[in-house]
C-alpha positions in Angstrom: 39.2 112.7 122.8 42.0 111.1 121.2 44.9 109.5 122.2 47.1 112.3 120.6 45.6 115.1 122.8 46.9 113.8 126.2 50.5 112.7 125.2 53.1 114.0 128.4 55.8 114.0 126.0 56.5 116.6 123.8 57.0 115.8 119.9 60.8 116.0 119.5 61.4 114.0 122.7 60.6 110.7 121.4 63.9 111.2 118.9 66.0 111.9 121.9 66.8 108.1 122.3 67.8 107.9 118.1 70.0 110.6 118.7 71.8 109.4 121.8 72.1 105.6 120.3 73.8 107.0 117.0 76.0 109.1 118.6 76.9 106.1 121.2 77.6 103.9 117.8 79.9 106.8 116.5 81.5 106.9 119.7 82.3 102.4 119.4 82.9 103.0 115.8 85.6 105.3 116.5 87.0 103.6 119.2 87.2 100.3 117.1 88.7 102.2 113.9 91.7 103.2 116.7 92.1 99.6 117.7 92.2 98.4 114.5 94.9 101.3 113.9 97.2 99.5 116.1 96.6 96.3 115.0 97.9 97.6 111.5 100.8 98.6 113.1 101.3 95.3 114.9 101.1 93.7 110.9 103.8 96.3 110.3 106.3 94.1 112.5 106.0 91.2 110.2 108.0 90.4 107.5 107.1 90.6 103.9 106.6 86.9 103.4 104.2 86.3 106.5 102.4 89.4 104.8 102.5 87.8 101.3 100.9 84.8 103.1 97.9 86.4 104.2 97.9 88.6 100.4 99.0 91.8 101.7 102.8 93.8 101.2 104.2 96.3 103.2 103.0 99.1 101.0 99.4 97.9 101.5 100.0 98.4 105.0 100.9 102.9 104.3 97.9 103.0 102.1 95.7 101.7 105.1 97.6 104.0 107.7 97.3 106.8 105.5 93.0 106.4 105.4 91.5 109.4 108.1 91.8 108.9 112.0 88.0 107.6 112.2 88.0 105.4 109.3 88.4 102.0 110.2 92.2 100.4 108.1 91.2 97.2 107.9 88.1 97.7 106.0 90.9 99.1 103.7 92.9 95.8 103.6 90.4 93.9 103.4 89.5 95.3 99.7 93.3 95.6 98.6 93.4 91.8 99.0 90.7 90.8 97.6 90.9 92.7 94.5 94.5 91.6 94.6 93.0 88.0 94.9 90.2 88.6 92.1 93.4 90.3 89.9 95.4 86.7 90.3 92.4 84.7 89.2 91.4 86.2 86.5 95.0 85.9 85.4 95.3 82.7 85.7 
């Protein structure tokens, strides 16, 4: 006899632990996209020359905002300045 013919646990059991950890990294990726959310809004209360300091303007900020609810903003930023950045150094 092999090993295979006295498994306890059915086939599809053994993915029931892939399915609950990706759905539990959904769930954290979500709740981090909504953090970051508010964190946006918290750059919103600055004023356009602390935002020029870190390479972002206030219309950056409603391009971010307007990305889906579960889609994390700052990803968003991140990639408007630094192809803002790349833009000024090729310039120059």
């Amino acid at each position: 006899m092999t090993s295979l013919e006295h498994t306890a646990l059915p086939m599809n059991a053994s993915s029931r632990p892939a399915i609950f950890a990706r759905a539990l990294q959904r769930f954290f990726a979500f709740a981090r996209a909504l953090k970051n959310r508010r964190q946006i809004y918290r750059l919103g209360a600055m004023t356009d020359i602390e935002l020029a300091d870190i390479g972002l303007t206030r219309s950056d900020l409603h391009v971010a905002v307007r990305s889906p609810l579960g889609i994390d903003p700052t990803a968003r930023l991140g990639s408007i300045a630094s192809a803002r950045e790349d833009a000024a150094r090729l310039t120059c």
